[in-house]
N, CA, C and O atoms as a DFTB+ gen file, in Angstrom:
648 C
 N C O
     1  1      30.680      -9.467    -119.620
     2  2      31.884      -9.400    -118.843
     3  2      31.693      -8.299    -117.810
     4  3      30.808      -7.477    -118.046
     5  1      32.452      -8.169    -116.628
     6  2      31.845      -7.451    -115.508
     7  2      33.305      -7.101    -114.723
     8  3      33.820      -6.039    -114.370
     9  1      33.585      -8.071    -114.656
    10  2      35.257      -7.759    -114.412
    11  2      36.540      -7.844    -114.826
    12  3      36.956      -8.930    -115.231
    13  1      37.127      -7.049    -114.803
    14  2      38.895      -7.106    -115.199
    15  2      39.425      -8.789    -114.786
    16  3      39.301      -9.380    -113.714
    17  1      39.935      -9.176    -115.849
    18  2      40.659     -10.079    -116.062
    19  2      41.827     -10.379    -115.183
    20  3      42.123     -11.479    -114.716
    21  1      42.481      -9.182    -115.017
    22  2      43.665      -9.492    -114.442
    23  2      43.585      -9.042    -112.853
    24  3      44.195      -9.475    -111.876
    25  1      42.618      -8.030    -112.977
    26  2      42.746      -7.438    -111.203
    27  2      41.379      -7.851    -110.522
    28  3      41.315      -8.046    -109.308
    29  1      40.152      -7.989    -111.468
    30  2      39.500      -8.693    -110.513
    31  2      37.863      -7.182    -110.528
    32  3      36.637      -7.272    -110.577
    33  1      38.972      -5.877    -110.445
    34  2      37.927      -4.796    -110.119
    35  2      36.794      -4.732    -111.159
    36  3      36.848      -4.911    -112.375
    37  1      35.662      -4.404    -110.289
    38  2      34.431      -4.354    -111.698
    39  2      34.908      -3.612    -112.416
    40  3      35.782      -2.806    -112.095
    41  1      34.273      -3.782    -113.875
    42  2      34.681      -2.873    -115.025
    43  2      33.348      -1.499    -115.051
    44  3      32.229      -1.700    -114.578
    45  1      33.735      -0.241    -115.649
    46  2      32.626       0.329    -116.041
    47  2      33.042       0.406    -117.524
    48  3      34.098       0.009    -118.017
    49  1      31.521       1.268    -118.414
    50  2      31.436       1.140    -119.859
    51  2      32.155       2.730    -119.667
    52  3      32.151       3.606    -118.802
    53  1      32.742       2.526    -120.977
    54  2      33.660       3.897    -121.421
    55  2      34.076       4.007    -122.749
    56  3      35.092       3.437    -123.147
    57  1      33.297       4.770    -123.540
    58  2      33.392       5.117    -124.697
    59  2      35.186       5.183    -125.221
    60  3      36.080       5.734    -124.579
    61  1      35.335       4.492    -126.477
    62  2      36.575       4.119    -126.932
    63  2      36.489       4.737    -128.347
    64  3      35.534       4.273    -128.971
    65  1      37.180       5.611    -129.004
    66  2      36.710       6.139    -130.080
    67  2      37.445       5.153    -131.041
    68  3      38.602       4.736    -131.014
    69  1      36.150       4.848    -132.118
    70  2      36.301       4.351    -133.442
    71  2      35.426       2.528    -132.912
    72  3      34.954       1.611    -133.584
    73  1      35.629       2.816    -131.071
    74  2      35.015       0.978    -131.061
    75  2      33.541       1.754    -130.652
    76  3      32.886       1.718    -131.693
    77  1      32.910       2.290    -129.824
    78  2      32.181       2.287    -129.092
    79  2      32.127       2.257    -127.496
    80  3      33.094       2.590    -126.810
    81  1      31.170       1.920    -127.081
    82  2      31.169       1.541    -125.706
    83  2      31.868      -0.071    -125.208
    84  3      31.530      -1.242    -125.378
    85  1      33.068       0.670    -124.482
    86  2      33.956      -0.760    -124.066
    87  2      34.177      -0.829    -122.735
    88  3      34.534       0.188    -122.139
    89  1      33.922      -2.545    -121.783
    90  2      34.472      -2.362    -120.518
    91  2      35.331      -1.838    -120.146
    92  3      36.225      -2.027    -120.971
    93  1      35.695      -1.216    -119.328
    94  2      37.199      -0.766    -118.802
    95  2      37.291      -0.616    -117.182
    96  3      36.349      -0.342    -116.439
    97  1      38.708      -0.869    -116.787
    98  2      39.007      -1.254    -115.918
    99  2      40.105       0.235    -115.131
   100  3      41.165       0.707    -115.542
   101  1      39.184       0.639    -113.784
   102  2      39.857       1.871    -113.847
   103  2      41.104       1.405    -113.093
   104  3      42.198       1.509    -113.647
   105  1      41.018       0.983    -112.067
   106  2      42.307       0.090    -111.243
   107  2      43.353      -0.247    -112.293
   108  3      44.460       0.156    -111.935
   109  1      43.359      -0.779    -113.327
   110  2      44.197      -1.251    -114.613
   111  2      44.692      -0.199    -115.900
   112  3      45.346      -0.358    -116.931
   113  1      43.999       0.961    -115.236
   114  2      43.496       1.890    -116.911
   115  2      43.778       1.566    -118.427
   116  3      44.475       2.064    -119.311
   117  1      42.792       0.355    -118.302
   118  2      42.656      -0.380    -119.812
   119  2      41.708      -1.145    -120.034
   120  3      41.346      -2.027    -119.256
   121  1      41.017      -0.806    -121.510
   122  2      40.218      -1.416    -122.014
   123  2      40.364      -2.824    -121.648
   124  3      41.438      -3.361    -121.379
   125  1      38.701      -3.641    -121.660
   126  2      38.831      -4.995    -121.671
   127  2      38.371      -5.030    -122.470
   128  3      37.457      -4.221    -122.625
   129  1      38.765      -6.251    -123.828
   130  2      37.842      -6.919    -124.589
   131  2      37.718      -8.126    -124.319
   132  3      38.296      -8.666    -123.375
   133  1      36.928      -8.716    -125.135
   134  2      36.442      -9.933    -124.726
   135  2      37.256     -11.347    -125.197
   136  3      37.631     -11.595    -126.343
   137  1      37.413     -12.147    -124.081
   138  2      38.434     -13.246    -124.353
   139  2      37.627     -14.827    -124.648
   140  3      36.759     -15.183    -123.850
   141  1      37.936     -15.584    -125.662
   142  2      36.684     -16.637    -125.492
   143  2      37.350     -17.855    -126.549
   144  3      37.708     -17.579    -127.694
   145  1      37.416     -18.775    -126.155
   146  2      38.371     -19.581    -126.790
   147  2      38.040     -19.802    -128.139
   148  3      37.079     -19.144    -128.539
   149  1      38.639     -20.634    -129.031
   150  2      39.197     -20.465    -130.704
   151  2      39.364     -22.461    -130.813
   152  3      40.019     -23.208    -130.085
   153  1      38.455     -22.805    -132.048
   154  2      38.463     -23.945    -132.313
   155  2      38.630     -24.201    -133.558
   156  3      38.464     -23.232    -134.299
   157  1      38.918     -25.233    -134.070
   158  2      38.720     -25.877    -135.625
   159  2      37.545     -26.884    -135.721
   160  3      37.082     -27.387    -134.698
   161  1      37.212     -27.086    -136.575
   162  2      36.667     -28.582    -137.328
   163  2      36.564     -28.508    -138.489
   164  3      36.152     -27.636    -139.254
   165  1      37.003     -29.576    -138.615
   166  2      37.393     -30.693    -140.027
   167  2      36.629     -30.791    -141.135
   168  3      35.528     -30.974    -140.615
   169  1      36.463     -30.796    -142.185
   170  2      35.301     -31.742    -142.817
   171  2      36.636     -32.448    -143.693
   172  3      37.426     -31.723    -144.299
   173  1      36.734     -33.547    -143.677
   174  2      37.841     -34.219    -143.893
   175  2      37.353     -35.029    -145.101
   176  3      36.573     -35.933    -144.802
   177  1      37.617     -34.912    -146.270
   178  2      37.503     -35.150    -147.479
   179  2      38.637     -36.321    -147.709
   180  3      39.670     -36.191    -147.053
   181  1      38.518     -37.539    -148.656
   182  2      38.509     -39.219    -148.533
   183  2      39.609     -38.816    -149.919
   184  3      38.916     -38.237    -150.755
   185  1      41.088     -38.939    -150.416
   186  2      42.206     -39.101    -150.892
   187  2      41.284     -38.428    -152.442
   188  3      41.726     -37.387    -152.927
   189  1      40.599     -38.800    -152.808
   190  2      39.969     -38.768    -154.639
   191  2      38.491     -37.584    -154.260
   192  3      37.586     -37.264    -155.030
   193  1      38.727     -37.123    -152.712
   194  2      37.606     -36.003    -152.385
   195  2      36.085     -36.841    -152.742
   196  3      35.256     -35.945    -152.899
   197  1      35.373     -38.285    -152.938
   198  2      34.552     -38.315    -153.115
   199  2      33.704     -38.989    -152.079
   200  3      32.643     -39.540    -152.374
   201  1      34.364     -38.920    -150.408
   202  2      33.864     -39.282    -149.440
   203  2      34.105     -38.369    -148.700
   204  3      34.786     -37.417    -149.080
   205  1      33.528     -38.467    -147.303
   206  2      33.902     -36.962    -146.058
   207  2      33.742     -38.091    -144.669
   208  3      32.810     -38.840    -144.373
   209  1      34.634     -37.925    -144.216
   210  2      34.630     -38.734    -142.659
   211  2      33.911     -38.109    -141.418
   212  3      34.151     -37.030    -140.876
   213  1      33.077     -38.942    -141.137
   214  2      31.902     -38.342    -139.723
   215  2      32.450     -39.287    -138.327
   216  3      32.601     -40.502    -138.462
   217  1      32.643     -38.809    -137.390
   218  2      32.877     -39.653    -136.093
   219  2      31.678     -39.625    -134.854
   220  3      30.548     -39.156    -134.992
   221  1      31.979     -39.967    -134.178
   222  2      30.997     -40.067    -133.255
   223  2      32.263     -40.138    -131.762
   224  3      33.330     -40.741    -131.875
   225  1      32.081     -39.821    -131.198
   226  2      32.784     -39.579    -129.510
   227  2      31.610     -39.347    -127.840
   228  3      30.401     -39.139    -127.733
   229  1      32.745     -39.518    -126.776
   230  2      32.291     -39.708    -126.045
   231  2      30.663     -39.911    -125.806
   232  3      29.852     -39.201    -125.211
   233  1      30.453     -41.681    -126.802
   234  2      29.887     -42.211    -126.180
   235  2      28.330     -41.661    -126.542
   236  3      27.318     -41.814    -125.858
   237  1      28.452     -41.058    -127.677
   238  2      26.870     -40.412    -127.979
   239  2      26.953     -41.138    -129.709
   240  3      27.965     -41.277    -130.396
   241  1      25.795     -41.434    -129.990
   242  2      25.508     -42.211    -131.153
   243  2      25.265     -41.332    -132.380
   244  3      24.625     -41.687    -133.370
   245  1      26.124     -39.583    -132.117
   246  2      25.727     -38.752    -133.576
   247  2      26.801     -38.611    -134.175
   248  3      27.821     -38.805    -133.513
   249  1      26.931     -38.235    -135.594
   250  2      27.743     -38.024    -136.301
   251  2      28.068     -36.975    -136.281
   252  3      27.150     -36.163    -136.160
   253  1      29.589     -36.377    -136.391
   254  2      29.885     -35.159    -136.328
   255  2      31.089     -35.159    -136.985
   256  3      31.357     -36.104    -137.726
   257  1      32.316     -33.710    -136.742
   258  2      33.440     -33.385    -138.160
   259  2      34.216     -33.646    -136.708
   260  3      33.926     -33.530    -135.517
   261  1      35.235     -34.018    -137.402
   262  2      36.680     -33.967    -136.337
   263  2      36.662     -32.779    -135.574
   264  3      36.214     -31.837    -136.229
   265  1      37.003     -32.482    -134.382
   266  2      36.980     -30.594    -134.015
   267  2      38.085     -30.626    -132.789
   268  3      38.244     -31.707    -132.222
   269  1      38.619     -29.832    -132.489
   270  2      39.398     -29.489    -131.455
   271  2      40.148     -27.993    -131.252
   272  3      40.284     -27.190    -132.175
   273  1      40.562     -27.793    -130.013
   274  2      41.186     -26.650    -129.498
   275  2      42.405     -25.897    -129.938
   276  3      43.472     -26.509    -129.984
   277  1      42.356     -24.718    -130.242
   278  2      43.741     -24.471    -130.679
   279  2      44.432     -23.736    -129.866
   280  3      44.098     -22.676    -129.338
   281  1      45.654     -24.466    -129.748
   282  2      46.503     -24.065    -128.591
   283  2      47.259     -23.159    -128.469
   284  3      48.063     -23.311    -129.389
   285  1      47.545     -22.237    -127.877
   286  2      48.137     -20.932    -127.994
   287  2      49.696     -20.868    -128.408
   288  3      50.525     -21.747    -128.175
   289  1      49.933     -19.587    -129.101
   290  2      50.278     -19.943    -130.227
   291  2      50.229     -20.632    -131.606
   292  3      51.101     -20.285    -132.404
   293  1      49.351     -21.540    -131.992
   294  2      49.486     -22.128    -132.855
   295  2      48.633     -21.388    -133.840
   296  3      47.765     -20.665    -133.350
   297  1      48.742     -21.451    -135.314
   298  2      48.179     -21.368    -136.242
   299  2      46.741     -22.243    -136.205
   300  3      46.566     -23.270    -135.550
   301  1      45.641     -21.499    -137.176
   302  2      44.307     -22.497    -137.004
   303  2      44.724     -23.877    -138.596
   304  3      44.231     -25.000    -138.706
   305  1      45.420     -23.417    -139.254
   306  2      45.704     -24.853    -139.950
   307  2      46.583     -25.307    -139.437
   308  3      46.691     -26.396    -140.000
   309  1      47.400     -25.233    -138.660
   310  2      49.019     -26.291    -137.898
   311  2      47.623     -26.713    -136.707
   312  3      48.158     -27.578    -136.014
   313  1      46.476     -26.570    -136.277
   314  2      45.786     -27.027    -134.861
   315  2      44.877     -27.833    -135.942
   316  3      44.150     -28.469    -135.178
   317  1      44.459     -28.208    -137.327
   318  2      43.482     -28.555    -138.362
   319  2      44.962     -29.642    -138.647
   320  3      44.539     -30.798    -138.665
   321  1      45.900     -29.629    -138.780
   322  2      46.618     -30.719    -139.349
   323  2      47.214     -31.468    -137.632
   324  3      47.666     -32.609    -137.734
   325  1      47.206     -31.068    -136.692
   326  2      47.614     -31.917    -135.407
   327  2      45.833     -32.616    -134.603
   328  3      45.746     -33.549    -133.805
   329  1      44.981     -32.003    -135.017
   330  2      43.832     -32.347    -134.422
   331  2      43.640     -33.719    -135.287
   332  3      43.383     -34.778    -134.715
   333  1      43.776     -33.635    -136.626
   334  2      43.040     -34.574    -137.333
   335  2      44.080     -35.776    -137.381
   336  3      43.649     -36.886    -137.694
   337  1      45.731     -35.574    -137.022
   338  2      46.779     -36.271    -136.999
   339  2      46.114     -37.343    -135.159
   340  3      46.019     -38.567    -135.080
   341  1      45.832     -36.442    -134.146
   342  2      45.797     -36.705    -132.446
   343  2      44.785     -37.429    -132.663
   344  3      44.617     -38.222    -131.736
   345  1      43.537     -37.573    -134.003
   346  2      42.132     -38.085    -133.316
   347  2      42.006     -39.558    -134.623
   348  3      41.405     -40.626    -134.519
   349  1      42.487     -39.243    -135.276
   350  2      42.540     -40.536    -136.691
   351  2      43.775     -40.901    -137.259
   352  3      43.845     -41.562    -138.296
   353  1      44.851     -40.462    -136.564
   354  2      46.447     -40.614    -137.249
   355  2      46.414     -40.668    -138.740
   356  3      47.190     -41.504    -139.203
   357  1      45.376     -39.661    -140.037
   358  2      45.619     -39.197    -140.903
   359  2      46.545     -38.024    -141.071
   360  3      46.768     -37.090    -140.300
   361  1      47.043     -38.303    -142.293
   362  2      47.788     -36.914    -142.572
   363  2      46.853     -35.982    -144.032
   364  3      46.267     -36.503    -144.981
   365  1      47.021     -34.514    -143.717
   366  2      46.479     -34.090    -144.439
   367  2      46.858     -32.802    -145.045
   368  3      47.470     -31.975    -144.367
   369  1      46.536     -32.566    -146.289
   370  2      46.670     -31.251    -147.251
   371  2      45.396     -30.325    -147.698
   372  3      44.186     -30.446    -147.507
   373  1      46.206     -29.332    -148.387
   374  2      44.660     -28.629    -149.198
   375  2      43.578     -28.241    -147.983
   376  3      42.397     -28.573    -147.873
   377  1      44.192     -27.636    -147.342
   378  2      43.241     -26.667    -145.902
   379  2      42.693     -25.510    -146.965
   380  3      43.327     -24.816    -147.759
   381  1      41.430     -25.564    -146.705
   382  2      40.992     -24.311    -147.199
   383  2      39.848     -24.134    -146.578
   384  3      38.901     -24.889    -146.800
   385  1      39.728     -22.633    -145.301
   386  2      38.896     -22.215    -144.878
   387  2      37.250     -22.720    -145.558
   388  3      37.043     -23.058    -146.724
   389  1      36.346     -22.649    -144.562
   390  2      34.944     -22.771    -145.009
   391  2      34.160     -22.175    -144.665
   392  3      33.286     -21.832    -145.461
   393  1      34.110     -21.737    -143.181
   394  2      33.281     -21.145    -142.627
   395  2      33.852     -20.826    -140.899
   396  3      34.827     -21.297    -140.312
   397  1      32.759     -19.804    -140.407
   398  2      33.420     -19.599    -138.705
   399  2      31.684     -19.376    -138.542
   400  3      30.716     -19.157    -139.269
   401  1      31.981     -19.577    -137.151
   402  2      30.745     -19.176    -136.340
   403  2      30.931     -19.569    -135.177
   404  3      31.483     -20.600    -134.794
   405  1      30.192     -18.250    -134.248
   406  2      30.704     -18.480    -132.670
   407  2      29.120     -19.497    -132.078
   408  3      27.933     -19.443    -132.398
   409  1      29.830     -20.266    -131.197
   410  2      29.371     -21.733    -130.731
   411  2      28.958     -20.978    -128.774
   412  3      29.667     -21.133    -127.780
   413  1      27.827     -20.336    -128.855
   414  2      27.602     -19.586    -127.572
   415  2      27.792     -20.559    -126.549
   416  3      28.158     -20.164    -125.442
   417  1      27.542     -22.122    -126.811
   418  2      27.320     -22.955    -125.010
   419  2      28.399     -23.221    -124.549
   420  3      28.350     -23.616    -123.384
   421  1      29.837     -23.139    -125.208
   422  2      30.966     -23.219    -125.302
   423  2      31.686     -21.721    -124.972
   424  3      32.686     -21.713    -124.255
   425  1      31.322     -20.865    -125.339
   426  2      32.027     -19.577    -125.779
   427  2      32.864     -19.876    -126.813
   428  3      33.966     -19.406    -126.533
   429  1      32.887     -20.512    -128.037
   430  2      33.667     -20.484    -128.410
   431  2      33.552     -20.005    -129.831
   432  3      32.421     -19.989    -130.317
   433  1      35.073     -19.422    -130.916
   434  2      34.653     -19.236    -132.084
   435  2      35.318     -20.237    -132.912
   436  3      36.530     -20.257    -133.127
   437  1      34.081     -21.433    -133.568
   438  2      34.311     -22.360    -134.541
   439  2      34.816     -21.765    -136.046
   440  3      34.210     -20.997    -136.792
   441  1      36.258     -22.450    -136.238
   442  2      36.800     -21.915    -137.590
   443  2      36.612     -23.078    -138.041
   444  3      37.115     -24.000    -137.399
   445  1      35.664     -23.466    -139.547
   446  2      35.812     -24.323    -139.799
   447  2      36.514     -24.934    -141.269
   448  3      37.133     -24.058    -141.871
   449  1      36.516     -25.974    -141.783
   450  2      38.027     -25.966    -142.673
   451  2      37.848     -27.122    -143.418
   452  3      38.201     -28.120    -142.791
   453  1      37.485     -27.312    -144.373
   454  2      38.012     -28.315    -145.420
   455  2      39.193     -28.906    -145.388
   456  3      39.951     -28.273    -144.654
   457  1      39.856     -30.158    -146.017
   458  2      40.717     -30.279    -146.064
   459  2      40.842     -32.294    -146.663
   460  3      39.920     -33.096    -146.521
   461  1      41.973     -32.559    -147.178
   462  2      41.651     -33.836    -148.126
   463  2      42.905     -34.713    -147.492
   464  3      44.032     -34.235    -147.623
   465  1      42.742     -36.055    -146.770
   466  2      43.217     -36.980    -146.412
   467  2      44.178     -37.484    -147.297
   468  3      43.833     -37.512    -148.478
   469  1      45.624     -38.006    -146.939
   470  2      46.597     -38.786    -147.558
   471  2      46.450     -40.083    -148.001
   472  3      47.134     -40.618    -148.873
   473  1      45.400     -40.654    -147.283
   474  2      45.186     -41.660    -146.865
   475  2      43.798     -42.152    -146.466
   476  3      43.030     -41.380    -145.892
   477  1      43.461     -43.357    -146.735
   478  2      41.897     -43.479    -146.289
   479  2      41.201     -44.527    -145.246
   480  3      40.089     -44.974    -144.965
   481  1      42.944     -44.660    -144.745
   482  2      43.287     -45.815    -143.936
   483  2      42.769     -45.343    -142.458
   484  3      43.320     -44.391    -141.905
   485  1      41.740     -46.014    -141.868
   486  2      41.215     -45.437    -140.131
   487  2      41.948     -46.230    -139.498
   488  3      41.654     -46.224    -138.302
   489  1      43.140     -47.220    -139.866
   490  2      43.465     -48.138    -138.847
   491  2      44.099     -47.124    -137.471
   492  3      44.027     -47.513    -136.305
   493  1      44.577     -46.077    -137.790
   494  2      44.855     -45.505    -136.763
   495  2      43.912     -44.186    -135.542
   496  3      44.227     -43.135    -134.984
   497  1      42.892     -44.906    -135.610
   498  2      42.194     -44.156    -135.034
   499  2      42.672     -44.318    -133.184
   500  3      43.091     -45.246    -132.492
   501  1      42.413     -43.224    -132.999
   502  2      43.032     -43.061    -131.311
   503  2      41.331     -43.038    -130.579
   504  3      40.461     -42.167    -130.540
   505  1      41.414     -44.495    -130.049
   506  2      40.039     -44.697    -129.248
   507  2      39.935     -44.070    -128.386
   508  3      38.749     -43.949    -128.079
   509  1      40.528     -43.601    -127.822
   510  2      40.395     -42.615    -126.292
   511  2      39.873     -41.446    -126.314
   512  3      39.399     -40.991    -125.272
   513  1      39.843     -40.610    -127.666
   514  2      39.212     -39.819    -128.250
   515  2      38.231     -40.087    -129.494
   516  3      37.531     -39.088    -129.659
   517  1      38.038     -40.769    -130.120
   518  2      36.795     -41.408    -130.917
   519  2      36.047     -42.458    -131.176
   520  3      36.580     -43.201    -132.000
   521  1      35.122     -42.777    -130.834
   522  2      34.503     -44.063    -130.939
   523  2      34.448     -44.686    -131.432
   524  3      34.634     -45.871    -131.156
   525  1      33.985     -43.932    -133.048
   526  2      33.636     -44.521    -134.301
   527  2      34.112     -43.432    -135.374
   528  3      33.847     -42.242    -135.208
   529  1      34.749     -43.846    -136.359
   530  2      34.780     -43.318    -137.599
   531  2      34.457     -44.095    -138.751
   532  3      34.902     -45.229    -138.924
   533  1      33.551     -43.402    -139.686
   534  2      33.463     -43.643    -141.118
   535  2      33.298     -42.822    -142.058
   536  3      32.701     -41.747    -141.998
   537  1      34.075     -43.531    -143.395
   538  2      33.881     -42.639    -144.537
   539  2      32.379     -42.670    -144.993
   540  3      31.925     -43.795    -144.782
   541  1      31.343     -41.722    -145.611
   542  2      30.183     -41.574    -146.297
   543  2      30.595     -40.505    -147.375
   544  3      31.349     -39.532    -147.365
   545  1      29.524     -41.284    -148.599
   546  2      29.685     -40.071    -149.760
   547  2      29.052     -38.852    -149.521
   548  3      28.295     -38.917    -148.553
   549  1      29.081     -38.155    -149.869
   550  2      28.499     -36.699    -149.700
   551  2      27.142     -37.093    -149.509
   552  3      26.621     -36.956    -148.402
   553  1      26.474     -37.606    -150.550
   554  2      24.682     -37.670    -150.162
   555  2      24.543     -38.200    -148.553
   556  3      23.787     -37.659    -147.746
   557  1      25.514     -39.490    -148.206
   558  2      25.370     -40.097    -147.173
   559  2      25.509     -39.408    -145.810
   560  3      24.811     -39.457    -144.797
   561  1      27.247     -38.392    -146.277
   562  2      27.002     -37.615    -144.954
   563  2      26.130     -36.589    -144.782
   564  3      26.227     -35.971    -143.722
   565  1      25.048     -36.153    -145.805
   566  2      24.429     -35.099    -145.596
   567  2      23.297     -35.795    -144.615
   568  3      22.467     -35.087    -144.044
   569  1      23.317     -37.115    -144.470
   570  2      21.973     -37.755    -143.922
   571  2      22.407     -38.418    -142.952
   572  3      21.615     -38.980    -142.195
   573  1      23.620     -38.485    -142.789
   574  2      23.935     -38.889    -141.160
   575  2      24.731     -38.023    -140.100
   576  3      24.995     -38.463    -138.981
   577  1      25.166     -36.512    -140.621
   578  2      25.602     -35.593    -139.827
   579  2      24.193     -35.359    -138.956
   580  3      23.057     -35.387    -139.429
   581  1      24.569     -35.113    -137.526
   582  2      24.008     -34.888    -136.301
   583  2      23.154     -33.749    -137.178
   584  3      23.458     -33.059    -138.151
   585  1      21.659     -33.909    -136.184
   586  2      20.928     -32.766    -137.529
   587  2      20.867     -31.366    -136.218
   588  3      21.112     -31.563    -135.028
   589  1      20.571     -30.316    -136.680
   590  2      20.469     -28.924    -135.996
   591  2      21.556     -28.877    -135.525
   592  3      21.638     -27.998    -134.666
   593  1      22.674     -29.564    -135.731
   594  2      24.372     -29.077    -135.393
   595  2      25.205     -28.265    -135.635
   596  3      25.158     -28.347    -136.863
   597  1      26.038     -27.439    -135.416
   598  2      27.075     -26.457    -136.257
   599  2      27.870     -27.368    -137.118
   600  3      28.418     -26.894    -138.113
   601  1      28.006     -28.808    -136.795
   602  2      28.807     -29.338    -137.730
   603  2      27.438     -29.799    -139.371
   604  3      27.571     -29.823    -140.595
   605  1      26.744     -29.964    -138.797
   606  2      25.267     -30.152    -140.026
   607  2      25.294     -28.695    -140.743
   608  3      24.930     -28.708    -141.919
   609  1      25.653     -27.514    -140.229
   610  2      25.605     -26.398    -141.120
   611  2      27.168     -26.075    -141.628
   612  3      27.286     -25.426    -142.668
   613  1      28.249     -26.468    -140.990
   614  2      29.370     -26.096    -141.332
   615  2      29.191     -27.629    -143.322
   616  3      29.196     -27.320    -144.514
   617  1      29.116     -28.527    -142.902
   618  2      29.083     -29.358    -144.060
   619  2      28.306     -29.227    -145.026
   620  3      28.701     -29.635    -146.118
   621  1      26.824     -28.554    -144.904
   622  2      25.713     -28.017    -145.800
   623  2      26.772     -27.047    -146.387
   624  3      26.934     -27.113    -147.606
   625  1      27.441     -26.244    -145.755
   626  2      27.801     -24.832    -146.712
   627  2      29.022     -25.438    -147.401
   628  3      29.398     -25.048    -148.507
   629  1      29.455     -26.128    -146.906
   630  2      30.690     -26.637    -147.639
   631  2      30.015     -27.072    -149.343
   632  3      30.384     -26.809    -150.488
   633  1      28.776     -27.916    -148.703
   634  2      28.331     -29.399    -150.200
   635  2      27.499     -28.207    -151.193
   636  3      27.267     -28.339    -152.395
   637  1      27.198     -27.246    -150.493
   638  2      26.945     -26.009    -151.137
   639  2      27.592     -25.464    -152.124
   640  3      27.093     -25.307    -153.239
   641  1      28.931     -25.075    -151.759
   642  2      29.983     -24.411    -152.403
   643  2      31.167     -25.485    -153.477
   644  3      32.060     -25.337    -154.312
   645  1      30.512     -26.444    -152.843
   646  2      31.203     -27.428    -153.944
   647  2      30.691     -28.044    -155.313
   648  3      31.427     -28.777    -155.974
């Protein structure tokens, strides 16, 4: 980061006690930290938990977890129960954190999240946002999640811990 957010003026480094060395903005006289957007994804577990749903979108032939943006203000499970409601018209319970990791080509930090379907019904899938969805058992999705993916390591640590 190099410049102030709000005014524009370059930042210099200026020791912040207890952080370290932090941009700051003398035009503003205030620290900048760093701003970088905030996501979810899914690993969406099948009503009896013994399937996990993989999709595929815009038009690329890999498997991946439901994922989307969370919108300001919102909670990261109320953006984990409207993402997975906006992209498969499932409803869902039993959110329980799994893992985070920041996604550098994006800037972004992936929260990612377990969580177990009402329903196992795809009739409502919203095509405009997903191509393809299917349920696979655990062995299956371990062998058709997109491989060297954050969603291939967010689901390893999950089938890990389960």
């Amino acid at each position: 980061m190099k410049y102030c957010y709000s005014c524009g003026t370059e930042l210099i480094i200026r020791p912040l006690e207890g952080e370290g060395e932090i941009p700051y903005c003398e035009k503003c006289a205030k620290f900048v930290f760093p701003i970088y957007s905030t996501a979810v994804s899914m690993i969406v577990q099948s009503p009896d938990n013994s399937r996990i749903l993989l999709i595929q979108q815009y038009s690329k032939p890999h498997n991946i977890l439901v994922a989307g943006y969370i919108n300001k203000g919102e909670g990261a499970e109320d953006a984990v129960r409207r993402e997975i409601m906006e992209e498969t018209g499932l409803r869902v319970h039993d959110i329980t954190f799994n893992k985070s990791e920041y996604f550098p080509p994006s800037e972004t930090l992936m929260l990612n999240f377990s969580c177990t379907a009402e329903s196992d019904d795809l009739s409502g899938i919203n095509n405009r946002e997903i191509d393809l969805a299917q349920w696979f058992t655990r062995e299956q999705a371990k062998c058709a999640i997109k491989p060297d993916s954050l969603a291939q390591k967010f689901l390893l640590h999950f089938l890990e811990k389960s």
